[in-house]
PDB file of N, CA, C and O in Angstrom:
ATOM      1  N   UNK A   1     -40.400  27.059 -26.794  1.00  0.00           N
ATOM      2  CA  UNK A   1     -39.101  26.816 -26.213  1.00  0.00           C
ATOM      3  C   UNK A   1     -38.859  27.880 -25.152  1.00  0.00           C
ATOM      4  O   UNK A   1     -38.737  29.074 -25.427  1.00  0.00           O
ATOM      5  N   UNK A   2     -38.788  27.293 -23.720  1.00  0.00           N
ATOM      6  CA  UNK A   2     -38.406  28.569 -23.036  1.00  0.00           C
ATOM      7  C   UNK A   2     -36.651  28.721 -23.106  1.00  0.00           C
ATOM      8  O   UNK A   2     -35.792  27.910 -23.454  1.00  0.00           O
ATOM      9  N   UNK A   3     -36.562  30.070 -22.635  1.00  0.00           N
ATOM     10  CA  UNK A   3     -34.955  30.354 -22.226  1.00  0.00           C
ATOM     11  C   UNK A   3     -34.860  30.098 -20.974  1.00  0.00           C
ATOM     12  O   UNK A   3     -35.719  30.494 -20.186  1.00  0.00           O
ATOM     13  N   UNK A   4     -33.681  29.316 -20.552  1.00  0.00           N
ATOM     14  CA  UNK A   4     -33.098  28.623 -19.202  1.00  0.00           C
ATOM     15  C   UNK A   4     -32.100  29.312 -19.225  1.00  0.00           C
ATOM     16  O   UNK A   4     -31.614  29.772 -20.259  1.00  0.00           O
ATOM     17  N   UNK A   5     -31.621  29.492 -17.988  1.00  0.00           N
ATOM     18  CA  UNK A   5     -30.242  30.156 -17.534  1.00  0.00           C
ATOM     19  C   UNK A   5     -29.697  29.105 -16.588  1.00  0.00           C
ATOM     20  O   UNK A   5     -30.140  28.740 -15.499  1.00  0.00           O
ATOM     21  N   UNK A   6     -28.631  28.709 -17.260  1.00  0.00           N
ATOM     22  CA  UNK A   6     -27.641  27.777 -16.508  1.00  0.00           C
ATOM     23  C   UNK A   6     -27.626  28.025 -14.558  1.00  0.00           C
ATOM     24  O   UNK A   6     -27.287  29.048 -13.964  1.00  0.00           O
ATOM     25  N   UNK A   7     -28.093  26.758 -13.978  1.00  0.00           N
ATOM     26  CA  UNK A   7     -28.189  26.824 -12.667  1.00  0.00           C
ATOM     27  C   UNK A   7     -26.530  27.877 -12.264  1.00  0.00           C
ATOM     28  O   UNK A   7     -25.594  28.040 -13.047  1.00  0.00           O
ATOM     29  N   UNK A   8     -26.641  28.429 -10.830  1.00  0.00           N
ATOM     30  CA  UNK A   8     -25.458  29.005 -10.646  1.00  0.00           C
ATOM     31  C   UNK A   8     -25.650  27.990  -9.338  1.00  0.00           C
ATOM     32  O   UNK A   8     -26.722  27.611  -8.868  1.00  0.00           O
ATOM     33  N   UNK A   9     -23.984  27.578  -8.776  1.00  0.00           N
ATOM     34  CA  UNK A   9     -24.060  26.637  -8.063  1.00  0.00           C
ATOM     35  C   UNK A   9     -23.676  27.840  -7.112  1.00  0.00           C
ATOM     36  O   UNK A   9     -23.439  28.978  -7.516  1.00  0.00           O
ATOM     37  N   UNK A  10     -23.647  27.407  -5.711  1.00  0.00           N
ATOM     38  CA  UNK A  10     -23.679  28.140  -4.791  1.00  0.00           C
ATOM     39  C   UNK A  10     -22.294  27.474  -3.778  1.00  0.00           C
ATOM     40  O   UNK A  10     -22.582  26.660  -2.901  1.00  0.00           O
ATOM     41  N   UNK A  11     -20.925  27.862  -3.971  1.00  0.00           N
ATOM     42  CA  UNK A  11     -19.967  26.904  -3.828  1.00  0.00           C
ATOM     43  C   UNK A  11     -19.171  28.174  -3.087  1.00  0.00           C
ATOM     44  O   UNK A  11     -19.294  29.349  -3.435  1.00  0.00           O
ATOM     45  N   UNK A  12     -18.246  27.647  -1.886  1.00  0.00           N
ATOM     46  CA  UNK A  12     -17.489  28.176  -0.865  1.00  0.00           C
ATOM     47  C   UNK A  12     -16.722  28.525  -1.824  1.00  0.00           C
ATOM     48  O   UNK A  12     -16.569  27.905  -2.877  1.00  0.00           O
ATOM     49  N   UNK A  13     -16.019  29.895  -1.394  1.00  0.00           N
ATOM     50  CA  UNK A  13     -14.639  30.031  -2.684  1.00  0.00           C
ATOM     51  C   UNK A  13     -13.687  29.383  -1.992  1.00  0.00           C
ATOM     52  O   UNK A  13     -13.666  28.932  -0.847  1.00  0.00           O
ATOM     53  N   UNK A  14     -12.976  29.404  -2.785  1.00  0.00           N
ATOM     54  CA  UNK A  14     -11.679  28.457  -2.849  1.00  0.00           C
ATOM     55  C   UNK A  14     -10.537  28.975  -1.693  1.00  0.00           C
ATOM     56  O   UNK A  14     -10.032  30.097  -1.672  1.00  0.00           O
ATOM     57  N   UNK A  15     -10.256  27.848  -0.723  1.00  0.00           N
ATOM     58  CA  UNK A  15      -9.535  28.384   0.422  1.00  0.00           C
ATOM     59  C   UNK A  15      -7.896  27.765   0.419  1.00  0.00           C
ATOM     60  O   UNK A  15      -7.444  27.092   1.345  1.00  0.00           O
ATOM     61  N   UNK A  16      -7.061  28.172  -0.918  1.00  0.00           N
ATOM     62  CA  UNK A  16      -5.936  27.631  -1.027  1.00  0.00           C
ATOM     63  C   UNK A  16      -5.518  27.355   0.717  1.00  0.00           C
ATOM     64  O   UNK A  16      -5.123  26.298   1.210  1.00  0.00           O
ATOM     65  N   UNK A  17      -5.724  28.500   1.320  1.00  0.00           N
ATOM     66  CA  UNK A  17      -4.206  28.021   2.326  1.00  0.00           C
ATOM     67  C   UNK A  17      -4.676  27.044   3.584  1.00  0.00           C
ATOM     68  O   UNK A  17      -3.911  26.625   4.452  1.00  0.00           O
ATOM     69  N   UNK A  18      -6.080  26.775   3.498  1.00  0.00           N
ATOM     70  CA  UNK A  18      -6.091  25.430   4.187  1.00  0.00           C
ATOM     71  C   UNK A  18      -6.252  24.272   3.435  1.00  0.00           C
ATOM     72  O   UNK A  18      -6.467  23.214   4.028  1.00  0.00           O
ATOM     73  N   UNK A  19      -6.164  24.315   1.902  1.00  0.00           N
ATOM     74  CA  UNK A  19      -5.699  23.019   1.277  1.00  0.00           C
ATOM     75  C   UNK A  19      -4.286  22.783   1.275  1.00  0.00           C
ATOM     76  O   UNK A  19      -3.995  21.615   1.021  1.00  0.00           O
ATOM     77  N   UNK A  20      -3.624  23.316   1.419  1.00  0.00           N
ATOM     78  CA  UNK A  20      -2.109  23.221   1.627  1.00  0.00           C
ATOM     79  C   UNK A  20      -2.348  22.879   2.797  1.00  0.00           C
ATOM     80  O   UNK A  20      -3.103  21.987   2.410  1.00  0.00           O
ATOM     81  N   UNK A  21      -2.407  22.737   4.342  1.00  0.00           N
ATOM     82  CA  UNK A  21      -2.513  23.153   5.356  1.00  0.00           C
ATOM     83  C   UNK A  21      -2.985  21.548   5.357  1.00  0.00           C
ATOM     84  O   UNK A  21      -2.339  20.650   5.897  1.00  0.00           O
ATOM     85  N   UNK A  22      -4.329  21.365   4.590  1.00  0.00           N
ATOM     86  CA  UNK A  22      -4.532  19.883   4.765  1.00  0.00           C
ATOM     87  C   UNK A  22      -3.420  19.258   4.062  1.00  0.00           C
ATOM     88  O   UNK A  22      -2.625  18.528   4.654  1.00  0.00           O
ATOM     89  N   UNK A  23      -3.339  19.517   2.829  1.00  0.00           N
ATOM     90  CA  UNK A  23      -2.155  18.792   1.861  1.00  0.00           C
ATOM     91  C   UNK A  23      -1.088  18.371   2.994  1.00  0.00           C
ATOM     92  O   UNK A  23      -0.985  17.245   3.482  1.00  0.00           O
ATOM     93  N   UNK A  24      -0.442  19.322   3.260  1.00  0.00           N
ATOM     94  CA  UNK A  24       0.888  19.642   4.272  1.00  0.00           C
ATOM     95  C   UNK A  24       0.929  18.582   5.760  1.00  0.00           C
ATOM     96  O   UNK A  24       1.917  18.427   6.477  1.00  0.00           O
ATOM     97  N   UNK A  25      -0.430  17.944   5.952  1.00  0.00           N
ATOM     98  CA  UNK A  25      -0.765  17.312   7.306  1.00  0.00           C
ATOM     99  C   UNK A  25      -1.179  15.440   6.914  1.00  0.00           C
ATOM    100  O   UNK A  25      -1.139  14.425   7.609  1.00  0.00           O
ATOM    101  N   UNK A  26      -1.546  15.697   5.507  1.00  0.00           N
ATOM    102  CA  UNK A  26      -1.349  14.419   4.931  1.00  0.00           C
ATOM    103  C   UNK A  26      -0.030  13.547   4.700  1.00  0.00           C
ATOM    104  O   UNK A  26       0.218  12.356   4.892  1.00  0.00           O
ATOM    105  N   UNK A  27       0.902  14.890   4.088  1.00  0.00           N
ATOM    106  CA  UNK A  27       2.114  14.434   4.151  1.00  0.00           C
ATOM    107  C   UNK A  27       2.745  13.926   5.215  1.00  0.00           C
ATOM    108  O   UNK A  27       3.306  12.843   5.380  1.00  0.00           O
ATOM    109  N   UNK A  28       2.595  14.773   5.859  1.00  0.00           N
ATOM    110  CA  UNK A  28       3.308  14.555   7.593  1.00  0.00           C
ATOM    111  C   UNK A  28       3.054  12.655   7.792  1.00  0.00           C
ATOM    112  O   UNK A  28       3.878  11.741   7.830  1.00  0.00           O
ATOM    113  N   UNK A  29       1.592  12.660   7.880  1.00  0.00           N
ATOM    114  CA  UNK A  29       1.170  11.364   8.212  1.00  0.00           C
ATOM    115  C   UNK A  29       1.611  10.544   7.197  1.00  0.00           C
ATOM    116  O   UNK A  29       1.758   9.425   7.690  1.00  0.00           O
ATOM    117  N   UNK A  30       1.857  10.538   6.181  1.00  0.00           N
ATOM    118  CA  UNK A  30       2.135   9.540   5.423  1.00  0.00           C
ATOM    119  C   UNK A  30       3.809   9.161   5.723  1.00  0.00           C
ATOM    120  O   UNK A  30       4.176   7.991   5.836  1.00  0.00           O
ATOM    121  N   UNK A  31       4.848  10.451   5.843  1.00  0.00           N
ATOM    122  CA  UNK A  31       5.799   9.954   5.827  1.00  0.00           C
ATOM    123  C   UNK A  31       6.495   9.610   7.211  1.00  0.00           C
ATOM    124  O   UNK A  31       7.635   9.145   7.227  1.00  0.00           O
ATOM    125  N   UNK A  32       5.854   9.826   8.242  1.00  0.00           N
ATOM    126  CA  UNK A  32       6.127   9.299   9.320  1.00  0.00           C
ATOM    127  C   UNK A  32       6.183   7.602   9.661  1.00  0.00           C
ATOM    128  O   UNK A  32       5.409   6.646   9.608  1.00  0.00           O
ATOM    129  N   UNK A  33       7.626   7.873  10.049  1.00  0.00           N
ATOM    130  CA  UNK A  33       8.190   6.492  10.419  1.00  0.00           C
ATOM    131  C   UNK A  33       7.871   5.642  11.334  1.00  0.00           C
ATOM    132  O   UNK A  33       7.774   5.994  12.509  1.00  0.00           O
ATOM    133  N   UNK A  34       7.678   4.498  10.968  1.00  0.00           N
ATOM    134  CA  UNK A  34       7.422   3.631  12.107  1.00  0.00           C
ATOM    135  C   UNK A  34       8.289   2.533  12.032  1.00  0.00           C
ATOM    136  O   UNK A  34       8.006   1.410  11.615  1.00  0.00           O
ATOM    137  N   UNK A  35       9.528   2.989  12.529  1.00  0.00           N
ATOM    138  CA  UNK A  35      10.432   1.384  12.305  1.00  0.00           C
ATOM    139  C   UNK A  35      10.792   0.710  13.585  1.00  0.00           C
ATOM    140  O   UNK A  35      10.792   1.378  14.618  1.00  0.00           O
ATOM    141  N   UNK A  36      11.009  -0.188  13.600  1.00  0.00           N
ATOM    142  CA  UNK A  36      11.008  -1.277  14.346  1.00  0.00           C
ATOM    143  C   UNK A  36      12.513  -1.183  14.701  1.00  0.00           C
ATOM    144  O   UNK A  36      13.374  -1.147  13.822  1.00  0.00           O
ATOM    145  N   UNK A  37      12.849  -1.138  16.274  1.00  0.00           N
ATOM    146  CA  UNK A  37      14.056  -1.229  16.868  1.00  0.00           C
ATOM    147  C   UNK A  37      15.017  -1.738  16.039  1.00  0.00           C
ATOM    148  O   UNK A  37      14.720  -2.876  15.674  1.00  0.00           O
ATOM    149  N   UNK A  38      15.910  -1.392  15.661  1.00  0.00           N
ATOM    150  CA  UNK A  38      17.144  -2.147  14.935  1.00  0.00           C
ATOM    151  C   UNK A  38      17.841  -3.117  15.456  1.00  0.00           C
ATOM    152  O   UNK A  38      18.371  -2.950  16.554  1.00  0.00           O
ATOM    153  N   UNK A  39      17.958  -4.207  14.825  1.00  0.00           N
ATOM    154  CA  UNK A  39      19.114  -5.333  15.979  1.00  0.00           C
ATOM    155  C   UNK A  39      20.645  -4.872  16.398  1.00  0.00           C
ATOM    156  O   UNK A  39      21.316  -5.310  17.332  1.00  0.00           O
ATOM    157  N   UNK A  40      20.940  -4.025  15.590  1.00  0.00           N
ATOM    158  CA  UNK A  40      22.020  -3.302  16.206  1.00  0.00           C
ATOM    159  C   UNK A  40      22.048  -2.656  17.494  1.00  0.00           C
ATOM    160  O   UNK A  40      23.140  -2.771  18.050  1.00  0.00           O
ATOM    161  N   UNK A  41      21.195  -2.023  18.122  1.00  0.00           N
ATOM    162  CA  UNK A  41      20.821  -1.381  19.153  1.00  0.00           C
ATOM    163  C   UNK A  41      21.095  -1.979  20.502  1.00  0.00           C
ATOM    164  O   UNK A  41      21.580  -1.382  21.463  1.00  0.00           O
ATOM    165  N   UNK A  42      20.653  -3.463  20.442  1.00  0.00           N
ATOM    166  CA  UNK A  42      21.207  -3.823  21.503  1.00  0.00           C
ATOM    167  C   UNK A  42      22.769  -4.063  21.975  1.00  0.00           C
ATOM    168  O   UNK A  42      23.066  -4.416  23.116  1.00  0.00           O
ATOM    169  N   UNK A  43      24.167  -3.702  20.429  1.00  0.00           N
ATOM    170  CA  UNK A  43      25.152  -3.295  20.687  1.00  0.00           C
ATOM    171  C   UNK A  43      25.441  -2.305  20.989  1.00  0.00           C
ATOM    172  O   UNK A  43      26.637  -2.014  21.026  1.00  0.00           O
ATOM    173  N   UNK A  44      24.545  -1.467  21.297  1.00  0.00           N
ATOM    174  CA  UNK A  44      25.108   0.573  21.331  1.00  0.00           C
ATOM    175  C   UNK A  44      26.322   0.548  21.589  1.00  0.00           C
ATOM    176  O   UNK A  44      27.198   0.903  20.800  1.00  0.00           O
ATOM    177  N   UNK A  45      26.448   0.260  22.358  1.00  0.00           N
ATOM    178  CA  UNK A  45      27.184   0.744  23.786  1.00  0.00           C
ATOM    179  C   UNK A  45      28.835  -0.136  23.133  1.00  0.00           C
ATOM    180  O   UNK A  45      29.884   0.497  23.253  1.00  0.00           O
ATOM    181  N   UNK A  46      28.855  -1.066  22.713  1.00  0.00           N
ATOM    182  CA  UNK A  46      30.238  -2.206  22.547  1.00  0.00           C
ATOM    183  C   UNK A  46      30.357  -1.060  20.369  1.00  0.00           C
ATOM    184  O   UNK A  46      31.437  -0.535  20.098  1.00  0.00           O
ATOM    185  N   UNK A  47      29.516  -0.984  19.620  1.00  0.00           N
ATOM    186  CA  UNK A  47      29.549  -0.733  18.627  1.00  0.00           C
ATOM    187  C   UNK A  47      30.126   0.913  18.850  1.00  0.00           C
ATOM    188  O   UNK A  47      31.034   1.509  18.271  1.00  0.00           O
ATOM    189  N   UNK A  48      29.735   1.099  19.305  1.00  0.00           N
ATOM    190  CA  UNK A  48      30.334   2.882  19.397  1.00  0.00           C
ATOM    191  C   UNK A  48      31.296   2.867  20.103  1.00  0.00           C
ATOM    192  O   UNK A  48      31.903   3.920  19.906  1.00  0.00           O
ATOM    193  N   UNK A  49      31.913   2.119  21.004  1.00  0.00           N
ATOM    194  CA  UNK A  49      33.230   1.873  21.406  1.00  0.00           C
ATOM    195  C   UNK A  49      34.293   1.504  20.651  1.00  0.00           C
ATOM    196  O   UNK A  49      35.411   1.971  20.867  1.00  0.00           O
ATOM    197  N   UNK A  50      34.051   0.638  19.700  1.00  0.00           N
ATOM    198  CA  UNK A  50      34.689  -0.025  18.688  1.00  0.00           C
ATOM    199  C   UNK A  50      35.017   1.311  17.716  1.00  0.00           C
ATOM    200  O   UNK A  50      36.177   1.701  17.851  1.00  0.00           O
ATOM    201  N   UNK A  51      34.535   1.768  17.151  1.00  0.00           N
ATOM    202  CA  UNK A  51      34.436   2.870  16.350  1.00  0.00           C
ATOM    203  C   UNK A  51      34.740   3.745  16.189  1.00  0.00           C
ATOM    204  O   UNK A  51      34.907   4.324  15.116  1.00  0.00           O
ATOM    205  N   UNK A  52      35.002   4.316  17.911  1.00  0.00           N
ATOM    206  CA  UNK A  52      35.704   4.989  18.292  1.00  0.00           C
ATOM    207  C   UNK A  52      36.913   5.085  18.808  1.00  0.00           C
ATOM    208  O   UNK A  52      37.425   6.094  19.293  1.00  0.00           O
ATOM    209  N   UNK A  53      37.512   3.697  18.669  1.00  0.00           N
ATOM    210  CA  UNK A  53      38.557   3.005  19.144  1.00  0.00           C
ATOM    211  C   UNK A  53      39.390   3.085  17.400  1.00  0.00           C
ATOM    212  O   UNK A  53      40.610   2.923  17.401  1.00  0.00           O
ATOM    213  N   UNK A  54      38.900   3.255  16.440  1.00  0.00           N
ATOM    214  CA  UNK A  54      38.781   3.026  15.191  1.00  0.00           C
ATOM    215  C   UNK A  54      38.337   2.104  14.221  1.00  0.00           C
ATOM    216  O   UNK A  54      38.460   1.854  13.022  1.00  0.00           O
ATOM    217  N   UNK A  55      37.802   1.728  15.178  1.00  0.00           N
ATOM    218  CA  UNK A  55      37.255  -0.221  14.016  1.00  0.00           C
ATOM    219  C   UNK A  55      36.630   0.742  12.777  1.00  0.00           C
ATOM    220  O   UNK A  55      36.378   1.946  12.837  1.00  0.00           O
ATOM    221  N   UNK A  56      36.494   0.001  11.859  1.00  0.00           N
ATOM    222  CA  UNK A  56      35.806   0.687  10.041  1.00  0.00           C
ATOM    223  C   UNK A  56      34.939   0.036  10.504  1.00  0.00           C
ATOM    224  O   UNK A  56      34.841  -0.557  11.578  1.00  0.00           O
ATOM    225  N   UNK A  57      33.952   0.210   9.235  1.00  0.00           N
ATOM    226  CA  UNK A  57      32.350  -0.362   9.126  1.00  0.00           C
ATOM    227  C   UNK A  57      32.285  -1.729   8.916  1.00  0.00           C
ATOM    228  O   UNK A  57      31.448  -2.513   9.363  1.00  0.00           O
ATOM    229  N   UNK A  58      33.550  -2.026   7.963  1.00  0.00           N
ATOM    230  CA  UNK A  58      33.225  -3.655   7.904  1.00  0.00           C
ATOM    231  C   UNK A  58      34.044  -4.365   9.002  1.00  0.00           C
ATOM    232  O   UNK A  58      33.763  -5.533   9.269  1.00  0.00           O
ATOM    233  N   UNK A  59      34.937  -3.797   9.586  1.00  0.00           N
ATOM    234  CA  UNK A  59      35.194  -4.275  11.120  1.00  0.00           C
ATOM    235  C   UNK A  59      33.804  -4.851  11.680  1.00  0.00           C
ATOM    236  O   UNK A  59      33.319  -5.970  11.844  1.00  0.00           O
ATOM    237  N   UNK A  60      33.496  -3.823  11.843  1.00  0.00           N
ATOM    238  CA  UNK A  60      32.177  -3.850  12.981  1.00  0.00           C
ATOM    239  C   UNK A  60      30.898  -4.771  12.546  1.00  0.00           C
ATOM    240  O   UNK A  60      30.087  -5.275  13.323  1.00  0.00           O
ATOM    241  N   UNK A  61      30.909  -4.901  10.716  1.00  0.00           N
ATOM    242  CA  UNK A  61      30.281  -5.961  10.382  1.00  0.00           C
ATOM    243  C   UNK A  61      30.875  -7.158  10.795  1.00  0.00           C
ATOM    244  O   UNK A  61      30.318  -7.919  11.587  1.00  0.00           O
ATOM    245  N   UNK A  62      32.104  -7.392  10.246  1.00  0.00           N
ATOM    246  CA  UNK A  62      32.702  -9.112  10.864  1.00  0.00           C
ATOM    247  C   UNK A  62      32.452  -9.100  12.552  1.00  0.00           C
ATOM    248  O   UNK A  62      32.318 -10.254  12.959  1.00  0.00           O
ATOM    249  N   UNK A  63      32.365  -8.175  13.528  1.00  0.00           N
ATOM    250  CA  UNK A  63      32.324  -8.096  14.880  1.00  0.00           C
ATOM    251  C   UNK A  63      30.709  -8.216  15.080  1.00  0.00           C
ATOM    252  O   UNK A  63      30.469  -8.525  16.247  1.00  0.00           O
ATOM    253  N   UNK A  64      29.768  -8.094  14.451  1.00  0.00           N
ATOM    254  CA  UNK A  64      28.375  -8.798  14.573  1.00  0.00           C
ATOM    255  C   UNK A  64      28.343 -10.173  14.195  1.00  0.00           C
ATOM    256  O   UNK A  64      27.978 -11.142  14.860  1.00  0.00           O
ATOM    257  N   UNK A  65      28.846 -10.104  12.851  1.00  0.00           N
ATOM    258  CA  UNK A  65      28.641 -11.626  12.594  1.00  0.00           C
ATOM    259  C   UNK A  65      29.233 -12.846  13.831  1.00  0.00           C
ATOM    260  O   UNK A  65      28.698 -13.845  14.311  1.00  0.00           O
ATOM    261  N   UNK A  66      30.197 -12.380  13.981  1.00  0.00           N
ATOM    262  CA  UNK A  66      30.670 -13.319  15.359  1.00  0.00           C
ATOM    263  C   UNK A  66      29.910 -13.108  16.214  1.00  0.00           C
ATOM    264  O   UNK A  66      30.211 -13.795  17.191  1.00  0.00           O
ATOM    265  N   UNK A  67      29.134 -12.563  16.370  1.00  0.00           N
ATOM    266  CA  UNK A  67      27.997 -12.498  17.334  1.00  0.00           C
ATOM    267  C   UNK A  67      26.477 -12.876  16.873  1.00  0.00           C
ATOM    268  O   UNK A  67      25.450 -12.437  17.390  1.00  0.00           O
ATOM    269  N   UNK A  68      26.578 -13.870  15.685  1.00  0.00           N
ATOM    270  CA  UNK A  68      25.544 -14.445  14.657  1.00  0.00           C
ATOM    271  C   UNK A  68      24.261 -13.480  14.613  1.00  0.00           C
ATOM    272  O   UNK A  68      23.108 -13.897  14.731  1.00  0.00           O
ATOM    273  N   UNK A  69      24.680 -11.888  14.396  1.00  0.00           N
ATOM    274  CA  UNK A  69      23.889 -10.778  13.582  1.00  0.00           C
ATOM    275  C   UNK A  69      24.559 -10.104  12.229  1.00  0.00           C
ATOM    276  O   UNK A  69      25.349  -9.173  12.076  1.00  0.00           O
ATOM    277  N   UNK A  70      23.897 -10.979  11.334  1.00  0.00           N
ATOM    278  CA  UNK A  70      24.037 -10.792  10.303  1.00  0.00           C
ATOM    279  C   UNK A  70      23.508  -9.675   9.503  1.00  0.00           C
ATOM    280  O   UNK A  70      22.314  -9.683   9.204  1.00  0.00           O
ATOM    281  N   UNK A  71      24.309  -8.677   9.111  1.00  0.00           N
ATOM    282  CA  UNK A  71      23.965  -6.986   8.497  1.00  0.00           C
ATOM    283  C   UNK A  71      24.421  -6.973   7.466  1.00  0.00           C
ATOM    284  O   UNK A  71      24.825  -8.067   7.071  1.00  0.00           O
ATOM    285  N   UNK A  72      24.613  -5.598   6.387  1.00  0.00           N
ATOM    286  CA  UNK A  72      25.119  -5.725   5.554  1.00  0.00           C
ATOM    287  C   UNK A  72      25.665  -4.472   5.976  1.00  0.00           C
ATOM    288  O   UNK A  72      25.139  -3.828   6.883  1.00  0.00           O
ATOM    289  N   UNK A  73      26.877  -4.020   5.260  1.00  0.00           N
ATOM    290  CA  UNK A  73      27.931  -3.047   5.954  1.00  0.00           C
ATOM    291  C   UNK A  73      26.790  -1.898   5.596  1.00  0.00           C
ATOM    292  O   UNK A  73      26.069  -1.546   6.530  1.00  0.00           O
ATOM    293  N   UNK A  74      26.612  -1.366   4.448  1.00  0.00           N
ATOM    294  CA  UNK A  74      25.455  -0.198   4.427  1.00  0.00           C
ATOM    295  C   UNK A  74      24.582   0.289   5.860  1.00  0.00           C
ATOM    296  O   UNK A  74      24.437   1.446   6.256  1.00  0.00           O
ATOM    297  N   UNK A  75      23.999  -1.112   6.562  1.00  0.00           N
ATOM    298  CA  UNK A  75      23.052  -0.993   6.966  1.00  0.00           C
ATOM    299  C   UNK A  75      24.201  -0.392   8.667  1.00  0.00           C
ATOM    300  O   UNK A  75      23.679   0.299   9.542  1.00  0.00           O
ATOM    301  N   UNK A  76      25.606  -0.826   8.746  1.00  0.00           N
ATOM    302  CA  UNK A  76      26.288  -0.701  10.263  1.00  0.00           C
ATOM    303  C   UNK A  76      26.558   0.826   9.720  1.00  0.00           C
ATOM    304  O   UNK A  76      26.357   1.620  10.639  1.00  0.00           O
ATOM    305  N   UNK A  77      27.036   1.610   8.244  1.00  0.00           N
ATOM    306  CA  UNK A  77      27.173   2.802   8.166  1.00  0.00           C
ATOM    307  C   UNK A  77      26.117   4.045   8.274  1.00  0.00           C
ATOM    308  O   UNK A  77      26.420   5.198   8.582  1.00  0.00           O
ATOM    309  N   UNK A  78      24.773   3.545   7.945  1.00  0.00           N
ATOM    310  CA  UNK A  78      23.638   4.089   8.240  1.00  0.00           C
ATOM    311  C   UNK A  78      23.085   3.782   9.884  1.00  0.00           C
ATOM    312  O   UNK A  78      22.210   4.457  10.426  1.00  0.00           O
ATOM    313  N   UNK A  79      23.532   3.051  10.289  1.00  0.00           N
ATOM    314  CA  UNK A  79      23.076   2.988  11.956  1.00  0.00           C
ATOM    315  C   UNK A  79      24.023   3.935  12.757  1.00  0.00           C
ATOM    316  O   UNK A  79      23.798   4.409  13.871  1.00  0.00           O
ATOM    317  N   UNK A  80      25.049   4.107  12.029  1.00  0.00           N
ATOM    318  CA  UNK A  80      26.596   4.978  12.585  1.00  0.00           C
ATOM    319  C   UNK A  80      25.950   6.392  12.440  1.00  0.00           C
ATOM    320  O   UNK A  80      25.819   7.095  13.442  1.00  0.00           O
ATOM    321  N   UNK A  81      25.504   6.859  11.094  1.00  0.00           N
ATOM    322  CA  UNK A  81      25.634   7.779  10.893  1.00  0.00           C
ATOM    323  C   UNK A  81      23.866   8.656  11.567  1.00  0.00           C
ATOM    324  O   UNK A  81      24.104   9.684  12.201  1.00  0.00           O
ATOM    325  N   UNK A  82      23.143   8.493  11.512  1.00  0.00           N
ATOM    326  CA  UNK A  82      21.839   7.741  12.751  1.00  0.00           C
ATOM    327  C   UNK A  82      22.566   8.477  13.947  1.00  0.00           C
ATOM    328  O   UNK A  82      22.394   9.695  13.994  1.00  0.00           O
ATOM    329  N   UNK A  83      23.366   7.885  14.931  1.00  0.00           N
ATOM    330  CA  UNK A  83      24.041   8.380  16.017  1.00  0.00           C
ATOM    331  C   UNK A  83      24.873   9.614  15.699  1.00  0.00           C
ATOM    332  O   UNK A  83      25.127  10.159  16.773  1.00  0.00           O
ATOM    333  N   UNK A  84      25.390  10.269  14.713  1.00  0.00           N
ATOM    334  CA  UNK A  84      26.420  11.186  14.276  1.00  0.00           C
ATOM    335  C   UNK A  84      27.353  10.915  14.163  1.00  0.00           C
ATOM    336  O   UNK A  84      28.108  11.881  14.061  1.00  0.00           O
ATOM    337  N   UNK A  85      28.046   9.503  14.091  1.00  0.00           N
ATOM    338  CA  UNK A  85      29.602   9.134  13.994  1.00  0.00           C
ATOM    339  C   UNK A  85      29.077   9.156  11.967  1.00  0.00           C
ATOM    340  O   UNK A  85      28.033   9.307  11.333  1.00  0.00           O
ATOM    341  N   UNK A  86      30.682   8.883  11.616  1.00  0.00           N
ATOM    342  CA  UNK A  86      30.475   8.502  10.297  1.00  0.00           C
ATOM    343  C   UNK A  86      29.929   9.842   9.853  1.00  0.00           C
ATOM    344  O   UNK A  86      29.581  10.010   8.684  1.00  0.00           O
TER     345      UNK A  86
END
């Protein structure tokens, strides 16, 4: 029976701060947005007037729908607040 000595592997030490560094650049890419123009947008200009005139959020919802763009008020308070009103 001979005696063996466990191979020693021959391995880079461990470089935490460019695994973070990668970690940190994965994230980036993953949570980067890619959204698609909002149909609101093409009101900018009449919706932020309104708003500022005082119309509320669900104003400005019934004031799309008459314009057969159908939203849900959430979505006119998050487009508001998006610009800094609200």
């Amino acid at each position: 029976m001979t005696n063996r000595l466990p191979r020693q592997h021959h391995r880079q030490p461990f470089d935490a701060a460019g695994e973070v560094a990668h970690l940190k650049a994965d994230t980036q890419a993953r949570r980067r947005r890619r959204r698609a123009p909002s149909r609101l947008d093409r009101h900018t200009h009449e919706l932020l007037a309104l708003y500022d005139a005082g119309a509320t959020v669900a104003e400005l919802q019934r004031w799309l729908a008459a314009r057969r763009v159908r939203v849900h008020q959430t979505t006119v308070g998050r487009w508001l607040r998006r610009r800094g009103c609200g």
